[in-house]
mmCIF file as Biopython writes it, N, C-alpha, C and O atoms, coordinates in Angstrom:
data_model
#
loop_
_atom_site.group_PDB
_atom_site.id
_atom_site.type_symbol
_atom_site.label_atom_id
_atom_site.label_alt_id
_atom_site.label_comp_id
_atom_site.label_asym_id
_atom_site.label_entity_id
_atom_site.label_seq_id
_atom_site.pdbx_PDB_ins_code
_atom_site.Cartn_x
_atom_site.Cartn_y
_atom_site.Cartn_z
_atom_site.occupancy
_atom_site.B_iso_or_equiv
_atom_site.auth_seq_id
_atom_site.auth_asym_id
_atom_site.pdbx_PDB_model_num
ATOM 1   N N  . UNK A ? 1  ? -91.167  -8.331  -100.053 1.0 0.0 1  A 1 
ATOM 2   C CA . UNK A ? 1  ? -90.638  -9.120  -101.149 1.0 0.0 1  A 1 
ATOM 3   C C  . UNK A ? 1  ? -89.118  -9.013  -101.239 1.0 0.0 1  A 1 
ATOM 4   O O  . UNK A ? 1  ? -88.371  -9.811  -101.805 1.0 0.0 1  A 1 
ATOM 5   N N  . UNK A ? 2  ? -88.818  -8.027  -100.665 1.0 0.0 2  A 1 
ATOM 6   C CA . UNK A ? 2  ? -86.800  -7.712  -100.434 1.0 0.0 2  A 1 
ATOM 7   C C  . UNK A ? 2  ? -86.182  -9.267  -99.839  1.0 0.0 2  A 1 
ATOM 8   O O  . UNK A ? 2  ? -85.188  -9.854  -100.266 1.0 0.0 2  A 1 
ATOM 9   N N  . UNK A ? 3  ? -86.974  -9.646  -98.886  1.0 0.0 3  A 1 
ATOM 10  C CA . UNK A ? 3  ? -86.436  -10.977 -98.487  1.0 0.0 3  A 1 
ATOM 11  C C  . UNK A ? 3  ? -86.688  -12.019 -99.192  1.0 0.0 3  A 1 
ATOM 12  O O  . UNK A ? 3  ? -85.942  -12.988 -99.054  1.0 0.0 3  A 1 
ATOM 13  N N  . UNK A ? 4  ? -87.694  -12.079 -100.037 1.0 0.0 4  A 1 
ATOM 14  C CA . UNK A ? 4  ? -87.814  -13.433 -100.735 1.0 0.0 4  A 1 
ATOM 15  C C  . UNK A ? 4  ? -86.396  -13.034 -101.946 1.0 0.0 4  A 1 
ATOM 16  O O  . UNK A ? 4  ? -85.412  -13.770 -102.012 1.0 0.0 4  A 1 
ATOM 17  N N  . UNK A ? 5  ? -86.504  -12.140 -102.561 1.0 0.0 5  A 1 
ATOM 18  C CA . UNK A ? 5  ? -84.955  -11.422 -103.855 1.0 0.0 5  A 1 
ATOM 19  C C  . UNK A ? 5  ? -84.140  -11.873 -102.931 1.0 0.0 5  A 1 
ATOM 20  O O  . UNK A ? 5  ? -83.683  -12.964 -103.273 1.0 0.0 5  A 1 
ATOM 21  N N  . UNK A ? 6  ? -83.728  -11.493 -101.841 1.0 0.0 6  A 1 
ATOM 22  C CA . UNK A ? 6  ? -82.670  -11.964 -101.339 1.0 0.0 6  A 1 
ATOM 23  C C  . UNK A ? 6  ? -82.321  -13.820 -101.274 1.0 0.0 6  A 1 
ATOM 24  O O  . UNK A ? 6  ? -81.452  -14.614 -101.634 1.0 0.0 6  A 1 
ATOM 25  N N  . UNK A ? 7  ? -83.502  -13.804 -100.642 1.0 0.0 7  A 1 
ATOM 26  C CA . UNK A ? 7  ? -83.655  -15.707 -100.846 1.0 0.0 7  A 1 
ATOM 27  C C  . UNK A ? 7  ? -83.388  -16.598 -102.022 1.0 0.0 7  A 1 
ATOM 28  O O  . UNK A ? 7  ? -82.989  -17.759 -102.108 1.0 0.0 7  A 1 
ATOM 29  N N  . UNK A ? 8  ? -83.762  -15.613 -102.974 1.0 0.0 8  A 1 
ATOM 30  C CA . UNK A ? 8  ? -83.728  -16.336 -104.493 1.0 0.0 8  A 1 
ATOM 31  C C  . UNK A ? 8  ? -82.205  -16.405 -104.505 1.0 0.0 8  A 1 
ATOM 32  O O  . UNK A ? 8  ? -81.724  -17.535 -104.591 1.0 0.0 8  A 1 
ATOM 33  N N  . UNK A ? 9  ? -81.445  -15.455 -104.437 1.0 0.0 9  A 1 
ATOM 34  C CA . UNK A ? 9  ? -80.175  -14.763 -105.048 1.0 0.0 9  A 1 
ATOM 35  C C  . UNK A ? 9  ? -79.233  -15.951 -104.103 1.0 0.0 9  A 1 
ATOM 36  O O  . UNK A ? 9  ? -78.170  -16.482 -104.425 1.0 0.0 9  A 1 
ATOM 37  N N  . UNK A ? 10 ? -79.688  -16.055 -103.396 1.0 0.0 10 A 1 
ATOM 38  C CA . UNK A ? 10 ? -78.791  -16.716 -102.075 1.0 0.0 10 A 1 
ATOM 39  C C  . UNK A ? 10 ? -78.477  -18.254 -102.662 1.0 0.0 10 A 1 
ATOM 40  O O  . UNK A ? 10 ? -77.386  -18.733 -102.968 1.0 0.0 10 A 1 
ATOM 41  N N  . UNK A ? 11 ? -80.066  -18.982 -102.725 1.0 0.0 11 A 1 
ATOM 42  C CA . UNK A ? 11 ? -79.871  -19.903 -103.136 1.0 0.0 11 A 1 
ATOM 43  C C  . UNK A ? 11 ? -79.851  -20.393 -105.099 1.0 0.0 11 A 1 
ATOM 44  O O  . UNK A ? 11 ? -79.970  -21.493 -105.639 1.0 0.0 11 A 1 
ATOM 45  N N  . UNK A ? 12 ? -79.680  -19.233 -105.581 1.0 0.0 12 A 1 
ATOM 46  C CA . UNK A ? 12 ? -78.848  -19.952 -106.468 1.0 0.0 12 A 1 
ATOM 47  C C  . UNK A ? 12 ? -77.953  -19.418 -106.803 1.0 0.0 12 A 1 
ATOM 48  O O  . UNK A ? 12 ? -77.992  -19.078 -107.985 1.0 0.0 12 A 1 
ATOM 49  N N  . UNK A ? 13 ? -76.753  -19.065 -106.058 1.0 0.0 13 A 1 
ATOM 50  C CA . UNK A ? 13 ? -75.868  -18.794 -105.667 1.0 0.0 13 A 1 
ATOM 51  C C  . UNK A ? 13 ? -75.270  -20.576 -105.287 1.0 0.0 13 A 1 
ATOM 52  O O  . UNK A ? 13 ? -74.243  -21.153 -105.646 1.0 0.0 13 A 1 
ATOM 53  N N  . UNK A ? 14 ? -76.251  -20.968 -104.561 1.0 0.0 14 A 1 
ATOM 54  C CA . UNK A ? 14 ? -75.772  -22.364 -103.580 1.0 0.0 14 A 1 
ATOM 55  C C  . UNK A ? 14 ? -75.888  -23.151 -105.345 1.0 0.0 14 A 1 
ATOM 56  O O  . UNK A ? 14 ? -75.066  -23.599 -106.145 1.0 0.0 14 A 1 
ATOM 57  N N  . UNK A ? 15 ? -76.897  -23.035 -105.323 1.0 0.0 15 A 1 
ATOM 58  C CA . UNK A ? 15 ? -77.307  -24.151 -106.684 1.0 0.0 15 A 1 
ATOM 59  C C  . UNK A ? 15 ? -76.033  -24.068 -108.035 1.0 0.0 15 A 1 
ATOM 60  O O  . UNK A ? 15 ? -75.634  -25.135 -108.503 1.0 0.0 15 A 1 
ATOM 61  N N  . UNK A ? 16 ? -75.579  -22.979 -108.473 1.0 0.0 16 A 1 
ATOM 62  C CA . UNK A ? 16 ? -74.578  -22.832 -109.118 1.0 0.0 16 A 1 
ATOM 63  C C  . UNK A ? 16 ? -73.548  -23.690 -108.778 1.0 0.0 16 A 1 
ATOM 64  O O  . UNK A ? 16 ? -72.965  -24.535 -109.457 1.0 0.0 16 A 1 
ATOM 65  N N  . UNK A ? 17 ? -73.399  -23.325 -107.540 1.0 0.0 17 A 1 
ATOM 66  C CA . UNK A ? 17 ? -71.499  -23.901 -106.777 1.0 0.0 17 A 1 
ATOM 67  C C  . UNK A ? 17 ? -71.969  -25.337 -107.054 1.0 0.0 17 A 1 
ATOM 68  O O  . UNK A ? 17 ? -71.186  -26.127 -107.581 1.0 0.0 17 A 1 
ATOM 69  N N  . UNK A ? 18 ? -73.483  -25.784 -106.651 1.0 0.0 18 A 1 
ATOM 70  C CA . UNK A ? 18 ? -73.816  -26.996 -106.039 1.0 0.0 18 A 1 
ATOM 71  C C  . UNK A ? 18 ? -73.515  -27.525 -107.798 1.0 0.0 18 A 1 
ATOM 72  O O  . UNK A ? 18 ? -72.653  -28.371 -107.561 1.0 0.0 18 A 1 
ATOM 73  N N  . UNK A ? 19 ? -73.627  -27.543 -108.827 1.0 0.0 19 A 1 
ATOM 74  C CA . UNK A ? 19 ? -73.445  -27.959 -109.971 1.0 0.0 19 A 1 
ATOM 75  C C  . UNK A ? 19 ? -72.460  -28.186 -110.820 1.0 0.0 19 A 1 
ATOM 76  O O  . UNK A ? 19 ? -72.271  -28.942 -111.773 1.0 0.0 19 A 1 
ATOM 77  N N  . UNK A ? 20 ? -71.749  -27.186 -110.140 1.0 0.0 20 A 1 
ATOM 78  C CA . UNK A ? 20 ? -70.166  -26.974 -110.877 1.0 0.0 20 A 1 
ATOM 79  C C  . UNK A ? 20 ? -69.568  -28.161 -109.809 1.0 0.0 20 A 1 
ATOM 80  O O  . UNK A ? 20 ? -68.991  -28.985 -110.518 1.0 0.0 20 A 1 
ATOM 81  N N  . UNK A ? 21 ? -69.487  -28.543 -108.465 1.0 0.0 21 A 1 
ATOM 82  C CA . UNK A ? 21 ? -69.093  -29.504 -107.794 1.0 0.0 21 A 1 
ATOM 83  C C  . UNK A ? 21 ? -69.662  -30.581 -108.628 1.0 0.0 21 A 1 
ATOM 84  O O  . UNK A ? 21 ? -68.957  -31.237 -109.396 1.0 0.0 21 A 1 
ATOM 85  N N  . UNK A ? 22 ? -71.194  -30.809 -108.457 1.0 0.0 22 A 1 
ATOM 86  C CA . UNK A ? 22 ? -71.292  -32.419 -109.227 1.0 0.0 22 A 1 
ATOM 87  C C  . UNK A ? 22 ? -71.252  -32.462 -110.327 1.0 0.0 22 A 1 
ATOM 88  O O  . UNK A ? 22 ? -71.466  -33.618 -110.693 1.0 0.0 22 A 1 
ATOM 89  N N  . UNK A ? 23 ? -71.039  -31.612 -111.363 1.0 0.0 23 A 1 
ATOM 90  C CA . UNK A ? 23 ? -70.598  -32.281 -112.646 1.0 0.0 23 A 1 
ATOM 91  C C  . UNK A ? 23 ? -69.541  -32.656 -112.834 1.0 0.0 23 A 1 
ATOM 92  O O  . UNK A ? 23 ? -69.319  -33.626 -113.558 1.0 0.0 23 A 1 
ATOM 93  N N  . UNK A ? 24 ? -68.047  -31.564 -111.854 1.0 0.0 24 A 1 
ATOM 94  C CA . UNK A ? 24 ? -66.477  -32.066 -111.797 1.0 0.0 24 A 1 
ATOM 95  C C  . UNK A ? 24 ? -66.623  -33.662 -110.876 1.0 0.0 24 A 1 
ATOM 96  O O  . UNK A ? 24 ? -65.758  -34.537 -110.926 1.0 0.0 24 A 1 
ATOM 97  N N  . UNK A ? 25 ? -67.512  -33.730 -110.317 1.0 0.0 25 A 1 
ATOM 98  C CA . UNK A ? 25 ? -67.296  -34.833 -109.140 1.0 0.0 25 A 1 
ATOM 99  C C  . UNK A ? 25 ? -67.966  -36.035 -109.811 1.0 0.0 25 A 1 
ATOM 100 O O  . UNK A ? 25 ? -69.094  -36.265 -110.247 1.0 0.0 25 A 1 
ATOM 101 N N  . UNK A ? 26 ? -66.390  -36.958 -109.683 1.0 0.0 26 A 1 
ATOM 102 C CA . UNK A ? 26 ? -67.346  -38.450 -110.143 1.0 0.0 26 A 1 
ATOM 103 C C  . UNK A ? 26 ? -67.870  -38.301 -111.691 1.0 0.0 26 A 1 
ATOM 104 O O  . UNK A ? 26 ? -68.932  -38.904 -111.844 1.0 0.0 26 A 1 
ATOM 105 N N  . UNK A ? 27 ? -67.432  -37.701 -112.784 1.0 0.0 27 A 1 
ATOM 106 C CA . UNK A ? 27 ? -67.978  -37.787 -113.931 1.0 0.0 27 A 1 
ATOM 107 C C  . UNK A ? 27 ? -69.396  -37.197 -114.121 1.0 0.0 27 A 1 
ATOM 108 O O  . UNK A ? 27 ? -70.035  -37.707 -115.041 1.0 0.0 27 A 1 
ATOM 109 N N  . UNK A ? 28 ? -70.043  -36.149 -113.369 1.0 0.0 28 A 1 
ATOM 110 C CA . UNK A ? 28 ? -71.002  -36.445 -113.340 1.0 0.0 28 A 1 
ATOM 111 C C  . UNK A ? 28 ? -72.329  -37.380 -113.038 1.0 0.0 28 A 1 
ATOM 112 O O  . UNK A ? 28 ? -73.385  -37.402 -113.671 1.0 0.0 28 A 1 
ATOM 113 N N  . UNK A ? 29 ? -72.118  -37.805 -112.393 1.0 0.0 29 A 1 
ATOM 114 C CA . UNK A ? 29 ? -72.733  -39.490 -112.243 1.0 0.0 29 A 1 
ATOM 115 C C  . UNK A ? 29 ? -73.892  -38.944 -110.726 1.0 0.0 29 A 1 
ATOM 116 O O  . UNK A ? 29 ? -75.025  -39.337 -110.450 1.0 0.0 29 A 1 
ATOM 117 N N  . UNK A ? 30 ? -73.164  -38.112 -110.146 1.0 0.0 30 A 1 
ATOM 118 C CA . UNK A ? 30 ? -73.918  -37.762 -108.798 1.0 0.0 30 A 1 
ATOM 119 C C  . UNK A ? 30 ? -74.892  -36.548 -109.154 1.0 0.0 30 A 1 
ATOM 120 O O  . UNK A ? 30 ? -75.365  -35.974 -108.173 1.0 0.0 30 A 1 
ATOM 121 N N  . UNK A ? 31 ? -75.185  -36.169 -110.154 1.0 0.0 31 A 1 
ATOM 122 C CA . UNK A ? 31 ? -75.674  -34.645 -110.642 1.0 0.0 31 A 1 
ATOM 123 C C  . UNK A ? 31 ? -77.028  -35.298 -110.770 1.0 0.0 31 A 1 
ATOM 124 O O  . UNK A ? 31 ? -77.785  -34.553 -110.148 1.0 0.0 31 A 1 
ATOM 125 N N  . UNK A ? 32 ? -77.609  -36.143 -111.179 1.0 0.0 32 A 1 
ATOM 126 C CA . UNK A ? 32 ? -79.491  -36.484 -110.975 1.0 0.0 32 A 1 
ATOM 127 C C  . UNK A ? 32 ? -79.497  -36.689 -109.514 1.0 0.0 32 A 1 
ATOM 128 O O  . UNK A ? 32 ? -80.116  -35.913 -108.785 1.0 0.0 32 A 1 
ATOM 129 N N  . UNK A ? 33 ? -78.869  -37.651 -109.071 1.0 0.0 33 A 1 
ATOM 130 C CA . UNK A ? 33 ? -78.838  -38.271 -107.688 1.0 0.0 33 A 1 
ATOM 131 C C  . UNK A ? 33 ? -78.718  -36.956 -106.302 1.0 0.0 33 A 1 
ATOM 132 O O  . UNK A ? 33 ? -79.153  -36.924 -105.151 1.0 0.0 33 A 1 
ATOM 133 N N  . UNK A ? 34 ? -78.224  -36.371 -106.814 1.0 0.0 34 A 1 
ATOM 134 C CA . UNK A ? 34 ? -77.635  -35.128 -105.502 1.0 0.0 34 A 1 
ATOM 135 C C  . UNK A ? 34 ? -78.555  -34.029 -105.811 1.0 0.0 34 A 1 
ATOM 136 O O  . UNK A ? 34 ? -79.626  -33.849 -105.231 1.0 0.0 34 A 1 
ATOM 137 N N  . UNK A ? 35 ? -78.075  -33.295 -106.769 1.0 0.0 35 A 1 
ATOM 138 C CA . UNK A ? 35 ? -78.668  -32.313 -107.580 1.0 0.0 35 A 1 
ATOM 139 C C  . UNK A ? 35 ? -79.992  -31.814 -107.808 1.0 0.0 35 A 1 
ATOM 140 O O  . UNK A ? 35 ? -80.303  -30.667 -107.485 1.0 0.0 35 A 1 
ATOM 141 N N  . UNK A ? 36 ? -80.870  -32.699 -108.405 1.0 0.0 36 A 1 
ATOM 142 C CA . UNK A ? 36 ? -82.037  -32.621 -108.706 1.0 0.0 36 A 1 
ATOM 143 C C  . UNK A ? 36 ? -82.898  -32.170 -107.353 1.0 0.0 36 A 1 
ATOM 144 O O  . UNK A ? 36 ? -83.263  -31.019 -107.110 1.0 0.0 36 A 1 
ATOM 145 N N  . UNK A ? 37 ? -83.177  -33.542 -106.394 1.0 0.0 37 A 1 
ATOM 146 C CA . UNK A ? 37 ? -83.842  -33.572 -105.129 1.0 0.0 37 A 1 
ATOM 147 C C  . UNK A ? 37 ? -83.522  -32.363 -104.585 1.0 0.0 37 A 1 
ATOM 148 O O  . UNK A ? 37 ? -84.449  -31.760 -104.045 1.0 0.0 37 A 1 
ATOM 149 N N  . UNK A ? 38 ? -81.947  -31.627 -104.596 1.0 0.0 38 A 1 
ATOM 150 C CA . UNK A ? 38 ? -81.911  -30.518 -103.719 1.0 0.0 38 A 1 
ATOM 151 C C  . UNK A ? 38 ? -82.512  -29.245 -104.489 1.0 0.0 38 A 1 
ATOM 152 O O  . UNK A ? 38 ? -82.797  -28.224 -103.864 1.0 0.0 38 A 1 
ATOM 153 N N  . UNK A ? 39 ? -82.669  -29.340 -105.693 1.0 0.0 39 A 1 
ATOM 154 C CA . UNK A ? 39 ? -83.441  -28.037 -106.432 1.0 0.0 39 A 1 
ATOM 155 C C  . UNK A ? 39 ? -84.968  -28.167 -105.933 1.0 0.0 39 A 1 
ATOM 156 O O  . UNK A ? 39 ? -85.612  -27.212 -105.498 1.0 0.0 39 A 1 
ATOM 157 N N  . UNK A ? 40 ? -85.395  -29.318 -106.043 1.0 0.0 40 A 1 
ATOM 158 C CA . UNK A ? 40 ? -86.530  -29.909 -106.389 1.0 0.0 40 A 1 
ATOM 159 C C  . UNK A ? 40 ? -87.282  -29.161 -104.369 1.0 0.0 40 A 1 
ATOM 160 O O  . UNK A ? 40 ? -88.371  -28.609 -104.205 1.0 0.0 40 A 1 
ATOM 161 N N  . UNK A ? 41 ? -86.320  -29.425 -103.356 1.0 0.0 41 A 1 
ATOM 162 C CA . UNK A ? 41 ? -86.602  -28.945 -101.852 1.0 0.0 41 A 1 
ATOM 163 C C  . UNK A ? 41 ? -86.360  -27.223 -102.201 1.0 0.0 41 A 1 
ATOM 164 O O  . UNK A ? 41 ? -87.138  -26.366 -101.783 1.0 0.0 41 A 1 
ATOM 165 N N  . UNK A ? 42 ? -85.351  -26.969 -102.893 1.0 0.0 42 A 1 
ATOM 166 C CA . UNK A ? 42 ? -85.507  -25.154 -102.497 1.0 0.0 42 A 1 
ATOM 167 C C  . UNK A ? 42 ? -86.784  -24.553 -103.321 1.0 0.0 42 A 1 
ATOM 168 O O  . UNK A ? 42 ? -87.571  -23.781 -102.772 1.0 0.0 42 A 1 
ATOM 169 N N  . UNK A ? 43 ? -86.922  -24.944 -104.608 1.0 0.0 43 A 1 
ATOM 170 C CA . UNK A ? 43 ? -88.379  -24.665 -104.580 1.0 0.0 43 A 1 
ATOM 171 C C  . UNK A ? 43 ? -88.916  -24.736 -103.846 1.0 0.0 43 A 1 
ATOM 172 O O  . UNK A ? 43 ? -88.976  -23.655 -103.261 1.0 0.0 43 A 1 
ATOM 173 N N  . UNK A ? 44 ? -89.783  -25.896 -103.149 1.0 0.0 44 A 1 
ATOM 174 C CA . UNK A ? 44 ? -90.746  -25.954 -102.426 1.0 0.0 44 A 1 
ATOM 175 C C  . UNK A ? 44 ? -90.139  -24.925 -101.030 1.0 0.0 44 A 1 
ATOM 176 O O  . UNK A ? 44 ? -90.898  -24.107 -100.510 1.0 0.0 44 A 1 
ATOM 177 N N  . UNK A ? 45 ? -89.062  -25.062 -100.668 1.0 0.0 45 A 1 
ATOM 178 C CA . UNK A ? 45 ? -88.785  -23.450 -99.560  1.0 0.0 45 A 1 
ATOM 179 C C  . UNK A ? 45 ? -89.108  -22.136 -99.931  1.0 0.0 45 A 1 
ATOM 180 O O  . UNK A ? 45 ? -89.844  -21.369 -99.310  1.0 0.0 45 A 1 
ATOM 181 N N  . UNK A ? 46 ? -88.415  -21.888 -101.153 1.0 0.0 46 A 1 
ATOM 182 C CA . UNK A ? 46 ? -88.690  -20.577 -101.775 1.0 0.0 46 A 1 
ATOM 183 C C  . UNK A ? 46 ? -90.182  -20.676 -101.663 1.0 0.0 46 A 1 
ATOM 184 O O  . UNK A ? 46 ? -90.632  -20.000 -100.738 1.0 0.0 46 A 1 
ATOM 185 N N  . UNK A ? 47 ? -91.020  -21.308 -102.328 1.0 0.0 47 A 1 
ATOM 186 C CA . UNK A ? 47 ? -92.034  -21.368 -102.983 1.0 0.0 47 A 1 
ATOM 187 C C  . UNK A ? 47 ? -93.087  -20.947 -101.357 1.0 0.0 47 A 1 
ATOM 188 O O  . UNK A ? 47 ? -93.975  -20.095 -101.323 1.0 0.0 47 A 1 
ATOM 189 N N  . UNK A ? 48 ? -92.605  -21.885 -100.090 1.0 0.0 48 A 1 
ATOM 190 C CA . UNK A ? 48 ? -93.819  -21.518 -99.098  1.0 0.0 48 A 1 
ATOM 191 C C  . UNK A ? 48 ? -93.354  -20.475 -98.425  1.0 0.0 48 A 1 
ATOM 192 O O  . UNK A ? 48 ? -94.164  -19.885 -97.710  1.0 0.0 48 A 1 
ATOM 193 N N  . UNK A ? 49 ? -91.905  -19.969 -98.479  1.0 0.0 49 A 1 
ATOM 194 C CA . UNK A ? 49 ? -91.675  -18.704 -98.134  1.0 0.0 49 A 1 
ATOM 195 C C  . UNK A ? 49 ? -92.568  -17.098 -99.412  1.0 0.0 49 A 1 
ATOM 196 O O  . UNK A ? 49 ? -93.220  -16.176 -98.922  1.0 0.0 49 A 1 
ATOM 197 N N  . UNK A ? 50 ? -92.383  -17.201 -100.455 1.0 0.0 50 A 1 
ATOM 198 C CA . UNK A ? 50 ? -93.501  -16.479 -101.630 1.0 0.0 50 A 1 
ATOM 199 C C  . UNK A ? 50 ? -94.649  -16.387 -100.873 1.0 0.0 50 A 1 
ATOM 200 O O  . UNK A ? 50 ? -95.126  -15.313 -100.505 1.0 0.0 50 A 1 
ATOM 201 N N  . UNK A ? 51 ? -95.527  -18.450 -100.405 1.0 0.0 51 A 1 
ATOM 202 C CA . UNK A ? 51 ? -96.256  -17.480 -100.226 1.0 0.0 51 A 1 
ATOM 203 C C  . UNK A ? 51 ? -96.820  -17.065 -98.534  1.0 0.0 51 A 1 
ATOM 204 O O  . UNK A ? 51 ? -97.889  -16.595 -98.144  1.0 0.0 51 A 1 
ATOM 205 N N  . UNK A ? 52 ? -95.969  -17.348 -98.030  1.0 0.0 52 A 1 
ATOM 206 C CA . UNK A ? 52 ? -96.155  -16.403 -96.543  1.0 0.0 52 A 1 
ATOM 207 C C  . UNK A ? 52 ? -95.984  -15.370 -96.628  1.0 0.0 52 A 1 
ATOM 208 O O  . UNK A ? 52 ? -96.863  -14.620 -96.203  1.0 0.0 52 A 1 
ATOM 209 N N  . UNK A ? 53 ? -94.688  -14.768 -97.259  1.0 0.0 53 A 1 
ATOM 210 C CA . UNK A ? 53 ? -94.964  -13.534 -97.410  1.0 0.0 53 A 1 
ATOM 211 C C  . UNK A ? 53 ? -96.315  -12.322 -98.010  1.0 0.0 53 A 1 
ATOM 212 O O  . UNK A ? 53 ? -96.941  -11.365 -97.555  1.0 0.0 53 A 1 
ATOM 213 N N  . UNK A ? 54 ? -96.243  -12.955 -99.032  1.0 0.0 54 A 1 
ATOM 214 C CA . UNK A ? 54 ? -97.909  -12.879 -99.245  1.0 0.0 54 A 1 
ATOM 215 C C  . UNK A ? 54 ? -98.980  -12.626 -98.519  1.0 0.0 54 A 1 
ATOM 216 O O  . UNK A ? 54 ? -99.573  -11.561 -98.343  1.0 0.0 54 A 1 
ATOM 217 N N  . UNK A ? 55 ? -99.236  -13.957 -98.004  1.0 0.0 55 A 1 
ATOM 218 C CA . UNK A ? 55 ? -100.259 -13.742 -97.048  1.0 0.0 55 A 1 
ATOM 219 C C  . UNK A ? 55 ? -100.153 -12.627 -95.942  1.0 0.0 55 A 1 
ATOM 220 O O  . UNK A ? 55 ? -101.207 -12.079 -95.620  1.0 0.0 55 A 1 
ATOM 221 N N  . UNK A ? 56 ? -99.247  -12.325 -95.467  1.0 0.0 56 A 1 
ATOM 222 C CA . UNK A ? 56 ? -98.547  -11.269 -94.437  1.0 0.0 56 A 1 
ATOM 223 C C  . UNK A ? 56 ? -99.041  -10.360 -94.832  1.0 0.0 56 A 1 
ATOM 224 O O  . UNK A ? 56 ? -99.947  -9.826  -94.193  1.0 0.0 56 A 1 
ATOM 225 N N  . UNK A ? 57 ? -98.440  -9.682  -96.498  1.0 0.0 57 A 1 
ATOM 226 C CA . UNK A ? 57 ? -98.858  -8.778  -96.840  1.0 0.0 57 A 1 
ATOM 227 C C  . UNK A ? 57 ? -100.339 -7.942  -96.688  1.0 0.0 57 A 1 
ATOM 228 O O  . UNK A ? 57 ? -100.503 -6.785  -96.301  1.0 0.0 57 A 1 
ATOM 229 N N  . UNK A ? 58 ? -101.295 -8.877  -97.102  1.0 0.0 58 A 1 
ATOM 230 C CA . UNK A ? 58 ? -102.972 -8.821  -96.892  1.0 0.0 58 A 1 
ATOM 231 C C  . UNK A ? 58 ? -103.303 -8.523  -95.654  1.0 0.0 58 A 1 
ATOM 232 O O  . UNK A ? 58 ? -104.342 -7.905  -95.423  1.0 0.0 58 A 1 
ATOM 233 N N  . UNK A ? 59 ? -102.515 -8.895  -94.740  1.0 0.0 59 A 1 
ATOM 234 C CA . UNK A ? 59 ? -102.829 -8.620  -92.915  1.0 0.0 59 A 1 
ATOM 235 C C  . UNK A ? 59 ? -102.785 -6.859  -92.411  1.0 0.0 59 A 1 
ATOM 236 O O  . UNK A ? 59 ? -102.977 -6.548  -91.235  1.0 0.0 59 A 1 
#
């Protein structure tokens, strides 16, 4: 689970920067459009990395 903490930390690390860019950028206007979809993919990374690790674990 050290690597998934690390994974988390990493990417929202990215997600922070990634927000503070599109809200200064363009009025905000690119922050649903950009923003969202890319949260919306690191879940689903984080999420099938959780649960591989997982499953690993049980092996």
């Amino acid at each position: 689970m050290k690597k998934a903490l690390m994974l988390f930390i990493f990417f929202f690390i990215i997600d922070i920067l990634l927000l503070v860019v599109l809200l200064n950028f363009n009025g905000g206007k690119d922050f649903i459009v950009l923003f969202l979809p890319a949260m919306f993919l690191e879940i689903a990374i984080y999420g099938s990395f959780i649960i591989y690790e997982i499953s690993n674990k049980d092996k």
